[in-house]
N, CA, C and O atoms as a CHARMM CRD file, in Angstrom:
* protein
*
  320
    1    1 UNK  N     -3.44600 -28.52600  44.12400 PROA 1      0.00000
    2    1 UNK  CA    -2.75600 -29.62000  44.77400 PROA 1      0.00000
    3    1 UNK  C     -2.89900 -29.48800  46.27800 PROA 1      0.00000
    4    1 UNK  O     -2.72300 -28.44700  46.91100 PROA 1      0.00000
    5    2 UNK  N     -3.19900 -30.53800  46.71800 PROA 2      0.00000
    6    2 UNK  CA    -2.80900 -30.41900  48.28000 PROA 2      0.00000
    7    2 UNK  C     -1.60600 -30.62200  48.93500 PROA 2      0.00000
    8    2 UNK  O     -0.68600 -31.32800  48.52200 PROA 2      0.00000
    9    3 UNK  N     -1.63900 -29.85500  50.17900 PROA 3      0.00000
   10    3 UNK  CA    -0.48400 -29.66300  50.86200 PROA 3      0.00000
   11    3 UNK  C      0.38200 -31.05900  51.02200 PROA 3      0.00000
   12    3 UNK  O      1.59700 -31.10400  51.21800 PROA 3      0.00000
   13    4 UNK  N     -0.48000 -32.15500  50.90000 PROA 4      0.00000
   14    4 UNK  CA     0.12300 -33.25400  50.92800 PROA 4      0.00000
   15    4 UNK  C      1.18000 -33.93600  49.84400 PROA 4      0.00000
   16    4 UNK  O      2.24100 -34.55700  49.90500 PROA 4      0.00000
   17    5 UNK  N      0.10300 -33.36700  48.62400 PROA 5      0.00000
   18    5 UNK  CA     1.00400 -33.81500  47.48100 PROA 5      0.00000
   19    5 UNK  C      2.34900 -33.28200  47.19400 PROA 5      0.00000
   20    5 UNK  O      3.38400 -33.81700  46.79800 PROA 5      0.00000
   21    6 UNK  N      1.81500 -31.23200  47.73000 PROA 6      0.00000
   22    6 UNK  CA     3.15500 -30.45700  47.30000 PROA 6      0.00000
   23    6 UNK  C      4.20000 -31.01700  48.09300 PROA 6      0.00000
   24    6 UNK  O      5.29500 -31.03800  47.53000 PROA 6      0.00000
   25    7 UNK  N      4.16200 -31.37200  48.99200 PROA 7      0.00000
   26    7 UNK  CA     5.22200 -32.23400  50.52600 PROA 7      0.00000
   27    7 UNK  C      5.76000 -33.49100  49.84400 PROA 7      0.00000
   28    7 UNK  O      6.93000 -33.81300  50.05500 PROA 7      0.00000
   29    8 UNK  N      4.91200 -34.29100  48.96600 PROA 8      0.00000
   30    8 UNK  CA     5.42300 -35.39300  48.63100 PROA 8      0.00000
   31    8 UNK  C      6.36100 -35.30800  46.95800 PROA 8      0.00000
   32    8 UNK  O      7.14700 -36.10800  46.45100 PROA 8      0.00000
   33    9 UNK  N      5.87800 -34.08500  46.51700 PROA 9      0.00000
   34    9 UNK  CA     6.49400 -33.94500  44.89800 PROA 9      0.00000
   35    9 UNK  C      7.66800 -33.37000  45.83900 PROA 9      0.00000
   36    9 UNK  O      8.55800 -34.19500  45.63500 PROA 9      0.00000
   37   10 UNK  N      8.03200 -32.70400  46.48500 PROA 10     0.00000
   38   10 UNK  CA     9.24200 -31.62000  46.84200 PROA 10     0.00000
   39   10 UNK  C     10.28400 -32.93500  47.06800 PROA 10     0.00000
   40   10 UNK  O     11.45100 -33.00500  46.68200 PROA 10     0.00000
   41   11 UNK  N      9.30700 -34.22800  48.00900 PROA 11     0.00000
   42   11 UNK  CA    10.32100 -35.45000  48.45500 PROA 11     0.00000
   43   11 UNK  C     11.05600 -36.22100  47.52800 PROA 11     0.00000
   44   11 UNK  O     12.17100 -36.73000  47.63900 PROA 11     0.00000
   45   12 UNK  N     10.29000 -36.22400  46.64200 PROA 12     0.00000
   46   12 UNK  CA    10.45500 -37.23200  45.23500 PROA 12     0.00000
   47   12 UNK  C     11.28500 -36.28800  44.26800 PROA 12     0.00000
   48   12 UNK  O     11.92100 -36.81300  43.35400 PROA 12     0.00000
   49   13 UNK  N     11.30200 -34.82600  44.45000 PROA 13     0.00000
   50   13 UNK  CA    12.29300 -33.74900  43.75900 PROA 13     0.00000
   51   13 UNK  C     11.60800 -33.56200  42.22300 PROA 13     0.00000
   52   13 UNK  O     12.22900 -33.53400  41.16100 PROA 13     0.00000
   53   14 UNK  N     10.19600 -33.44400  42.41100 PROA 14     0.00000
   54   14 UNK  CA     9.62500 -33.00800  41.42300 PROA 14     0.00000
   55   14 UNK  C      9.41300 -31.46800  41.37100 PROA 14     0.00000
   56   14 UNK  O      9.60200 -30.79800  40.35600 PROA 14     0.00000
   57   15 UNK  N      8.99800 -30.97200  42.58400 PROA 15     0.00000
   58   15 UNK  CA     8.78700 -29.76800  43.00000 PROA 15     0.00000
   59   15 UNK  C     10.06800 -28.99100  43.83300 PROA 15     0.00000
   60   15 UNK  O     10.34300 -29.39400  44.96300 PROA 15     0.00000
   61   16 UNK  N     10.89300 -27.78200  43.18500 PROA 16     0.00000
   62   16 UNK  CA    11.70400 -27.44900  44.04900 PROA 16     0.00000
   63   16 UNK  C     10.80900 -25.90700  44.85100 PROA 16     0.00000
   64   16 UNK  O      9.82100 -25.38000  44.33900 PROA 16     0.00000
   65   17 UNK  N     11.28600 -25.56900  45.80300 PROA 17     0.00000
   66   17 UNK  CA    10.27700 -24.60800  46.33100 PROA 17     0.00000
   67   17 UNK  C     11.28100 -23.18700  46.32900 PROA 17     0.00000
   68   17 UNK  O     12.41500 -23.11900  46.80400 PROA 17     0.00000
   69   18 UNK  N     10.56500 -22.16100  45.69600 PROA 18     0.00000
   70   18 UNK  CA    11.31000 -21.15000  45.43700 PROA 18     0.00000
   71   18 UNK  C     11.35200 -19.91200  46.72700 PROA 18     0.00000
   72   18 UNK  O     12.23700 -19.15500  47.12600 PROA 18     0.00000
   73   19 UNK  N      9.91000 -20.15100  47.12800 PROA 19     0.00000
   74   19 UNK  CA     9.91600 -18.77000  48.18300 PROA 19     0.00000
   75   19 UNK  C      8.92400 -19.84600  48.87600 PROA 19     0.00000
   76   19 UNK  O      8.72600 -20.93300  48.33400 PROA 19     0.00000
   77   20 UNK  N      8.26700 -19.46700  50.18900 PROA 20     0.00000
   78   20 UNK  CA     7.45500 -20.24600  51.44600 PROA 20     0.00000
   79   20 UNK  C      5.53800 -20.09000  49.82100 PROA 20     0.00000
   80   20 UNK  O      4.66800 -19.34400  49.37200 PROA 20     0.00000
   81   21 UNK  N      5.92600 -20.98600  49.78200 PROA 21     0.00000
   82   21 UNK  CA     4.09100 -21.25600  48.70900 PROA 21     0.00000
   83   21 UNK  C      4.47000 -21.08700  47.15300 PROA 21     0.00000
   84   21 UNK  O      3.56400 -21.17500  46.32300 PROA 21     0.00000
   85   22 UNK  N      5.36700 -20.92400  46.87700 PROA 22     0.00000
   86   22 UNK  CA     6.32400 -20.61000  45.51000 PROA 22     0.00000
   87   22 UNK  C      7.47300 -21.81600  45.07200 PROA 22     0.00000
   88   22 UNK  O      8.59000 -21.98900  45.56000 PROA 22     0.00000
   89   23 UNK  N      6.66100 -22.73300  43.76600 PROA 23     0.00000
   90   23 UNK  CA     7.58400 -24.30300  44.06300 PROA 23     0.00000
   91   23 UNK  C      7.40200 -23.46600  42.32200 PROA 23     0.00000
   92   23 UNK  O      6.57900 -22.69300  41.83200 PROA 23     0.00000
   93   24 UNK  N      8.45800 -24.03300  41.90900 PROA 24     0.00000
   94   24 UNK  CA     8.94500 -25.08700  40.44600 PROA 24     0.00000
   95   24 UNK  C      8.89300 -26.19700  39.56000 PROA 24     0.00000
   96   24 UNK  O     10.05000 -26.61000  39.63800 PROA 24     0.00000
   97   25 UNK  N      8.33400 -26.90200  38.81600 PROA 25     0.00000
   98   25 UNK  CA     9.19200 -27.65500  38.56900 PROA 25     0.00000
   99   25 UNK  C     10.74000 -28.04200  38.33300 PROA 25     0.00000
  100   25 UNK  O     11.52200 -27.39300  37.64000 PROA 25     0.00000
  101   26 UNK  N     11.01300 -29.15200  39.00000 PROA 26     0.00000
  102   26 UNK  CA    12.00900 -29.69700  39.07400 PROA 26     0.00000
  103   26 UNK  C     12.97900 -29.85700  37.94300 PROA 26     0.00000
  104   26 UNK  O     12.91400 -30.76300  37.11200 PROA 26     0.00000
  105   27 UNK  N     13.56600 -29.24400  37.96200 PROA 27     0.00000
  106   27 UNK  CA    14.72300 -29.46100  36.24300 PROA 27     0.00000
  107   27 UNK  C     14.11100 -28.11200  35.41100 PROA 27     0.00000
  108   27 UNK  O     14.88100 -27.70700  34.54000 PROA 27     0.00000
  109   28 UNK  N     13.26200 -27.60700  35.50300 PROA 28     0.00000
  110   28 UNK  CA    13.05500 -25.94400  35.27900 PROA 28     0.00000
  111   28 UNK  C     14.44000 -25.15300  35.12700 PROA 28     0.00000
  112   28 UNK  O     15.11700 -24.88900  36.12100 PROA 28     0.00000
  113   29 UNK  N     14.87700 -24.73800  33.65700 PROA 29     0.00000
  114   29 UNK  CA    15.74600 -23.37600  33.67900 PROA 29     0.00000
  115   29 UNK  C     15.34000 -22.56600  35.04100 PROA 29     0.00000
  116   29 UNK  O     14.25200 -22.74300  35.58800 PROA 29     0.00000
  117   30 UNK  N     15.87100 -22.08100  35.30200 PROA 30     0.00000
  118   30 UNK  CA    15.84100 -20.73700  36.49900 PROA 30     0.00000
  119   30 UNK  C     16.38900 -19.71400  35.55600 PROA 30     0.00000
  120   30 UNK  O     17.58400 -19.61200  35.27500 PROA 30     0.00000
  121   31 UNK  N     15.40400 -18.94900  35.08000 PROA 31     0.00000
  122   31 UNK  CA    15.96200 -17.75200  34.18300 PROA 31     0.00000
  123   31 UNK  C     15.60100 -16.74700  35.06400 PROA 31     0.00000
  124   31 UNK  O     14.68200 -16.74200  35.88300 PROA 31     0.00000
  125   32 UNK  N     16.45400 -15.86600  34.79700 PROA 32     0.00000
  126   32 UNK  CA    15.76800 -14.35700  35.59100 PROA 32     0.00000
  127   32 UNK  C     14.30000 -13.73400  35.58600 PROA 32     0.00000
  128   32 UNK  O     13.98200 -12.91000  36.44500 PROA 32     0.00000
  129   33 UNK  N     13.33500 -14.18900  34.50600 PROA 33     0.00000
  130   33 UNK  CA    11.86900 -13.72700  34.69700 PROA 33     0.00000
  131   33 UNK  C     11.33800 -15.03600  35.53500 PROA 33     0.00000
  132   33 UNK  O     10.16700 -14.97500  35.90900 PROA 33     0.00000
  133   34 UNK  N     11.95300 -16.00100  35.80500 PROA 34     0.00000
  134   34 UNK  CA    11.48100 -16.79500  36.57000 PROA 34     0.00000
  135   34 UNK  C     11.27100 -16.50700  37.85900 PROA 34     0.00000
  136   34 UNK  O     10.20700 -16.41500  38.47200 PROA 34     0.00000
  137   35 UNK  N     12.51300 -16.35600  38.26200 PROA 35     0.00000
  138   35 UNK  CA    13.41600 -15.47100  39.56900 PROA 35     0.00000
  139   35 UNK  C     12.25600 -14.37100  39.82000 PROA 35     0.00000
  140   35 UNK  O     11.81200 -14.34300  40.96800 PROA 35     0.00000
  141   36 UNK  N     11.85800 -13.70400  39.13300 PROA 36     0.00000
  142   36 UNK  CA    11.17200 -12.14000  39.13300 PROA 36     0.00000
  143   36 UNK  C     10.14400 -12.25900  39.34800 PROA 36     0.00000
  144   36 UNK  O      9.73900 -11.29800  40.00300 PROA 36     0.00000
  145   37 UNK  N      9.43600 -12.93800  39.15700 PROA 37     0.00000
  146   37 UNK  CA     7.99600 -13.37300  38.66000 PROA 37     0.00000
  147   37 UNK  C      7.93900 -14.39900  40.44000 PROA 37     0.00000
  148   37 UNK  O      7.22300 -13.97400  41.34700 PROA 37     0.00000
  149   38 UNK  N      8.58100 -15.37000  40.57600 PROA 38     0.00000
  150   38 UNK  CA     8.63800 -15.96500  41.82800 PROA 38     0.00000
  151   38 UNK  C      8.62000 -14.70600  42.89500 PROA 38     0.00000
  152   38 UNK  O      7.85800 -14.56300  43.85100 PROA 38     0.00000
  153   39 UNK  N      9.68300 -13.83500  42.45500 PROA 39     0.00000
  154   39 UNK  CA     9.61800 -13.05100  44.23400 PROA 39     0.00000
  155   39 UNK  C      8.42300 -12.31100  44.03400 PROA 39     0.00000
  156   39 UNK  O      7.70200 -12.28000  45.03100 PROA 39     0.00000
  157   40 UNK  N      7.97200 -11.65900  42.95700 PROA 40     0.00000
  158   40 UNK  CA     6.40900 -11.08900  42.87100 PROA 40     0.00000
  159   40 UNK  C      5.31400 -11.49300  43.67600 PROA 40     0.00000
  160   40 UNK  O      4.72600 -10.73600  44.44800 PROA 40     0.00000
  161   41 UNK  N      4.91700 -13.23500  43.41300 PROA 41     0.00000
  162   41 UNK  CA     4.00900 -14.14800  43.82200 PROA 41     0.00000
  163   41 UNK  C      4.78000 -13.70500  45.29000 PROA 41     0.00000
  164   41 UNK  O      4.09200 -12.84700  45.84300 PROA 41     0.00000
  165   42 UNK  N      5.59500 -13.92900  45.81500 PROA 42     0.00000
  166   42 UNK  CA     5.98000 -14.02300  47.21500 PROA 42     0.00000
  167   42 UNK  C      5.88100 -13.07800  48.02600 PROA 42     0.00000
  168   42 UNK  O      5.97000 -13.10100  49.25400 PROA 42     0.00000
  169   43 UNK  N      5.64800 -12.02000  47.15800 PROA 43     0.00000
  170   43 UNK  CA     5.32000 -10.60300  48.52400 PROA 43     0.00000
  171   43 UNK  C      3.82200 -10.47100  48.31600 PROA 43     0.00000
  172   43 UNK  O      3.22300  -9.78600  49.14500 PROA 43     0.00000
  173   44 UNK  N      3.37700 -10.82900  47.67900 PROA 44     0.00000
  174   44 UNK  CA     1.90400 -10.81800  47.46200 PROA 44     0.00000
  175   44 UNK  C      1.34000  -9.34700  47.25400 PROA 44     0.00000
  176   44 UNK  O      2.13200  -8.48200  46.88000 PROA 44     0.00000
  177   45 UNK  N     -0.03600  -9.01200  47.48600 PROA 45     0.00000
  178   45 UNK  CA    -1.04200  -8.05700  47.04300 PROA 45     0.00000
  179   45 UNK  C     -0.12900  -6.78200  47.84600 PROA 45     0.00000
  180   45 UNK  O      0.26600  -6.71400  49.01000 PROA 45     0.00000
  181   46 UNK  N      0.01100  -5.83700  46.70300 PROA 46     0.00000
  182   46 UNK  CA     0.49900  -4.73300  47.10300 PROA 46     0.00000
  183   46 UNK  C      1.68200  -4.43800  46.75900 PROA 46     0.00000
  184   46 UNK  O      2.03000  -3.25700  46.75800 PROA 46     0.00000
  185   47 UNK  N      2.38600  -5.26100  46.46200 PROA 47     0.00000
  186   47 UNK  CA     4.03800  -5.69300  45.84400 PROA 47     0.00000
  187   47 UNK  C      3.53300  -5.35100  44.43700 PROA 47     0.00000
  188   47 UNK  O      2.47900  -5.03700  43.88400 PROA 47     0.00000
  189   48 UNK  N      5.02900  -5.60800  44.09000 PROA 48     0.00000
  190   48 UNK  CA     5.36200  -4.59500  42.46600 PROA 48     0.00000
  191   48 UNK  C      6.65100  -4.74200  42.08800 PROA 48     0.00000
  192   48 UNK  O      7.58700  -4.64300  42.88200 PROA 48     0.00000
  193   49 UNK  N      6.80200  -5.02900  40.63900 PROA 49     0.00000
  194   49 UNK  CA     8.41300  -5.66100  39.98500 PROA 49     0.00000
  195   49 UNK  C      8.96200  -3.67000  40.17300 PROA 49     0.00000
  196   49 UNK  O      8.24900  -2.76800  39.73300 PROA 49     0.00000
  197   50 UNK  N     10.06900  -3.46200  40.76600 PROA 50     0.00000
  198   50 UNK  CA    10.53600  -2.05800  40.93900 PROA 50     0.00000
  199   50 UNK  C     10.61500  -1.88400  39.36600 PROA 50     0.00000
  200   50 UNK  O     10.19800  -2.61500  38.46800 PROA 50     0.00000
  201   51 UNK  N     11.53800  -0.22700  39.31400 PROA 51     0.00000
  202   51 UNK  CA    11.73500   0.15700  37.94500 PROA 51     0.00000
  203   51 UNK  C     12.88200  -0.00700  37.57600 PROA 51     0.00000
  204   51 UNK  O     13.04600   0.48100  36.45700 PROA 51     0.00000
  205   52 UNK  N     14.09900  -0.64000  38.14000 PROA 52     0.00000
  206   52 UNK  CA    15.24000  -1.10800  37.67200 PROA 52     0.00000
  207   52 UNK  C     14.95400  -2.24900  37.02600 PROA 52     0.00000
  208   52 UNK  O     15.51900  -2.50800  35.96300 PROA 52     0.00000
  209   53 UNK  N     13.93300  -3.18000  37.64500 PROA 53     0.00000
  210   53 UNK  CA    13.66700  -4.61900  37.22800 PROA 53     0.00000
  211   53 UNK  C     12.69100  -4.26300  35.78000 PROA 53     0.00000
  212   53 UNK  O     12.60500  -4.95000  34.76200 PROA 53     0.00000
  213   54 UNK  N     12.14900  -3.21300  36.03200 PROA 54     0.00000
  214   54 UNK  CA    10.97900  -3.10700  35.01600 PROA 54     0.00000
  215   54 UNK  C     11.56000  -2.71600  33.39600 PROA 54     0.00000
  216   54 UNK  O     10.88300  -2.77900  32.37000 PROA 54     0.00000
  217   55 UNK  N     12.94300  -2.32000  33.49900 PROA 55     0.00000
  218   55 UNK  CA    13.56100  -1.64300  32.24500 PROA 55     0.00000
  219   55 UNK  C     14.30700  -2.95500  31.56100 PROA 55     0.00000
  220   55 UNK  O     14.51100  -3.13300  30.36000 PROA 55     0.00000
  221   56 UNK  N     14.66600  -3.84800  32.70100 PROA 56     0.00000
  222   56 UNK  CA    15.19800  -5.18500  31.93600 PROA 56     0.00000
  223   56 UNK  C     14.14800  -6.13300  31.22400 PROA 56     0.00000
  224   56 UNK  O     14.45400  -7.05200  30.46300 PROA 56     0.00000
  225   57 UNK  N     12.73100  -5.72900  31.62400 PROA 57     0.00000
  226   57 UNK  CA    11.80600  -6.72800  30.84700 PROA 57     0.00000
  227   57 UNK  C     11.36200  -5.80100  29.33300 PROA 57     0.00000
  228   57 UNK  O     11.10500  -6.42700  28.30500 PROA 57     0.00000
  229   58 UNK  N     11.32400  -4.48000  29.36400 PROA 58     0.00000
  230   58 UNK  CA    11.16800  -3.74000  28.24800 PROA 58     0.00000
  231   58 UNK  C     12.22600  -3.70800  27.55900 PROA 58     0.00000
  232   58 UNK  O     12.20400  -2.86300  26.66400 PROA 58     0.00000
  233   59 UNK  N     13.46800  -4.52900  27.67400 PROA 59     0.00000
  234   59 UNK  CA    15.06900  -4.49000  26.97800 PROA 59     0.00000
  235   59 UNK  C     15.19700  -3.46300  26.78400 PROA 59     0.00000
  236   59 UNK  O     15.09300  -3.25100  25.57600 PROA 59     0.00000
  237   60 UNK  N     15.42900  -2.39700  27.47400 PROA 60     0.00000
  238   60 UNK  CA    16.07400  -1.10300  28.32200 PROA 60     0.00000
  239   60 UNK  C     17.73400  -0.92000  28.18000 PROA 60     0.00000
  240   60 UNK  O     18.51700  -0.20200  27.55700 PROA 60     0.00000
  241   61 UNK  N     17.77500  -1.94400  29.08200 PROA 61     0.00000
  242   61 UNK  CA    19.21100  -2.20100  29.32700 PROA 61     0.00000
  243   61 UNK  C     19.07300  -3.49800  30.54300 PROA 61     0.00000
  244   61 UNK  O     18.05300  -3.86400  31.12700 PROA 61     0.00000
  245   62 UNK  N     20.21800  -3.92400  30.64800 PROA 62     0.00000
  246   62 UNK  CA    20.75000  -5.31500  31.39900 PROA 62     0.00000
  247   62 UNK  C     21.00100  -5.17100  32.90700 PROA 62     0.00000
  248   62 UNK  O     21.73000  -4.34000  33.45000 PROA 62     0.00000
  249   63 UNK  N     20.35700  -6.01200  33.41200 PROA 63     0.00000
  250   63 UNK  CA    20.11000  -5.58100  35.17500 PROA 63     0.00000
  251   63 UNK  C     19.92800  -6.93200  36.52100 PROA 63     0.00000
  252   63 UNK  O     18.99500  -7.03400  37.31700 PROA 63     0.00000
  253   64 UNK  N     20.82200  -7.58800  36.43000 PROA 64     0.00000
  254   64 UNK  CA    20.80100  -9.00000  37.26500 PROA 64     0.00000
  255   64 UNK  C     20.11100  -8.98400  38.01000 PROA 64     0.00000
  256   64 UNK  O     19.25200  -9.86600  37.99000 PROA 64     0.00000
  257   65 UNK  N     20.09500  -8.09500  38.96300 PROA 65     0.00000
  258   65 UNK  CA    19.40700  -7.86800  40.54900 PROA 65     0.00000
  259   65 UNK  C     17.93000  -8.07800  40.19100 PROA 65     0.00000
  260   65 UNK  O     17.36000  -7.50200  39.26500 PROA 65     0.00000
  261   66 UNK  N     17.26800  -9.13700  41.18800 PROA 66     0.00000
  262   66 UNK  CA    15.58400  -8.97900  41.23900 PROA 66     0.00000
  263   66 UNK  C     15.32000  -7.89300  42.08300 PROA 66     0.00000
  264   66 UNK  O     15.72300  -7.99400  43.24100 PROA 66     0.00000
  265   67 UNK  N     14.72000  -6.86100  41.74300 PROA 67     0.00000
  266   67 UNK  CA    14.07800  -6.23900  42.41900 PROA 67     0.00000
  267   67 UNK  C     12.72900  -5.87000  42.59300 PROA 67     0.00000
  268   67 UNK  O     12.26500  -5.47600  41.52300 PROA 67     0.00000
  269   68 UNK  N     11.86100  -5.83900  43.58100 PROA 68     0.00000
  270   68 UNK  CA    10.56900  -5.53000  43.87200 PROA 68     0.00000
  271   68 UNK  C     10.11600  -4.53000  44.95500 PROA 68     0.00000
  272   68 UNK  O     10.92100  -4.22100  45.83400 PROA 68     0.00000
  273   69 UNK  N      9.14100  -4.11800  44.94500 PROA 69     0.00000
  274   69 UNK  CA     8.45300  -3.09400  45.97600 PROA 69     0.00000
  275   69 UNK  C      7.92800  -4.03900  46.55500 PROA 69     0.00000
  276   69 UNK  O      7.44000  -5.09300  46.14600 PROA 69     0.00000
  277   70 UNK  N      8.12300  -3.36600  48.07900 PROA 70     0.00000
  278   70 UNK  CA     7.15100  -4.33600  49.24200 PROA 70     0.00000
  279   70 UNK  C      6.35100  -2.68300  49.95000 PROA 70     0.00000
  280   70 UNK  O      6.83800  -1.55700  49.84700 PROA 70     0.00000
  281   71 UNK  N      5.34100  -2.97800  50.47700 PROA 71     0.00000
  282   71 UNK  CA     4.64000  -1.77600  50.85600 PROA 71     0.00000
  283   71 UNK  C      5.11900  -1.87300  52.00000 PROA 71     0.00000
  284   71 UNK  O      5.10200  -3.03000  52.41900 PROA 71     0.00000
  285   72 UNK  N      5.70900  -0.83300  52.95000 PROA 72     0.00000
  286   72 UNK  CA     6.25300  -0.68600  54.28300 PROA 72     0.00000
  287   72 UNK  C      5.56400  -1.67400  55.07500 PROA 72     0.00000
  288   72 UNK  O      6.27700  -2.65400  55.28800 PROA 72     0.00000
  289   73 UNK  N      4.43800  -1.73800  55.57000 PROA 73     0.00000
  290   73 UNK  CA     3.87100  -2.21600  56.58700 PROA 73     0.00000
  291   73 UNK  C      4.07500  -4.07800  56.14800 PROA 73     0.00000
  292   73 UNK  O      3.55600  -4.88100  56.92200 PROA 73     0.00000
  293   74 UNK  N      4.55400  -4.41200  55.36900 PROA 74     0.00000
  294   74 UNK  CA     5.06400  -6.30800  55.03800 PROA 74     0.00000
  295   74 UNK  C      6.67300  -5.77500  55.19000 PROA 74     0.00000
  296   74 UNK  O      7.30800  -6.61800  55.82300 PROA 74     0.00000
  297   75 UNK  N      7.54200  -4.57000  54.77300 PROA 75     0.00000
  298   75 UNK  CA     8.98700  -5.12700  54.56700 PROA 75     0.00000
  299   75 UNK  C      9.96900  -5.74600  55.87200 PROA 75     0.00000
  300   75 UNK  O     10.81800  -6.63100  55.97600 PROA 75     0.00000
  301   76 UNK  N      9.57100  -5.11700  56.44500 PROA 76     0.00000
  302   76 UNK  CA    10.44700  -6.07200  58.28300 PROA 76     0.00000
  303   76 UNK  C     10.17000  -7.51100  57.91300 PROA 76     0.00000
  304   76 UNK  O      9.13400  -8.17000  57.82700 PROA 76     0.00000
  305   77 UNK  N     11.47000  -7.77500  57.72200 PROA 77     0.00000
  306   77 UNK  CA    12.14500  -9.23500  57.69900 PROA 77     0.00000
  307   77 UNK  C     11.62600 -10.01900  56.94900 PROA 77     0.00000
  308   77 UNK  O     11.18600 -11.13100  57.24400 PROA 77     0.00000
  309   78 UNK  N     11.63500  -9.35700  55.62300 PROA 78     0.00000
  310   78 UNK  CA    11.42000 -10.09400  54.56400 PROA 78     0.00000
  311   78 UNK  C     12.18300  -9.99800  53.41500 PROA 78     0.00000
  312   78 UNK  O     12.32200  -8.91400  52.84800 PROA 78     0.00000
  313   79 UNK  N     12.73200 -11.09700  52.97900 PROA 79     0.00000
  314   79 UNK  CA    14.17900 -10.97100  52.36700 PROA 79     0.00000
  315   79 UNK  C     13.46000 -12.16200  50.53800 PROA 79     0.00000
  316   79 UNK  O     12.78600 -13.18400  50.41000 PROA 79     0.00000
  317   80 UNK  N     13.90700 -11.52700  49.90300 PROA 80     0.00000
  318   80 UNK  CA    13.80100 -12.13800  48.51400 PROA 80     0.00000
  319   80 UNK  C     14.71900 -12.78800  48.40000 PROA 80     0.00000
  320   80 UNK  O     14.90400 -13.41800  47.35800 PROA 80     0.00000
């Protein structure tokens, strides 16, 4: 899609945008692997679902918080 269209689905509330390049569809559950999977895409190459997050997708045990690895040199002021 082009930048134009994603600008015009977000207007029309087809597209909600989850992180800066990270959209939805619109009326989409927001489940927690959604959530997880979004902040993943958003830290990009080098990032990683942590191991608190990683035990709730193997049904481990129950764990709200998204958590991810950011490699030092991206984490300054970058907030999930």
């Amino acid at each position: 899609m082009s930048g134009r269209t994603v600008d015009d689905w977000i207007r029309r509330c087809r597209l909600d945008q989850l992180h800066p390049g990270i959209y939805a569809v619109a009326g989409a559950p927001r489940t927690w692997e959604m959530r997880l999977k979004a902040a993943e895409l958003a830290i990009g190459p080098g990032g990683s679902v942590s191991h608190r997050s990683g035990t709730r997708l193997w049904g481990l045990r129950e764990f709200d918080e998204i958590e991810v690895i950011v490699p030092y040199t991206r984490c300054l002021g970058f907030v999930v």
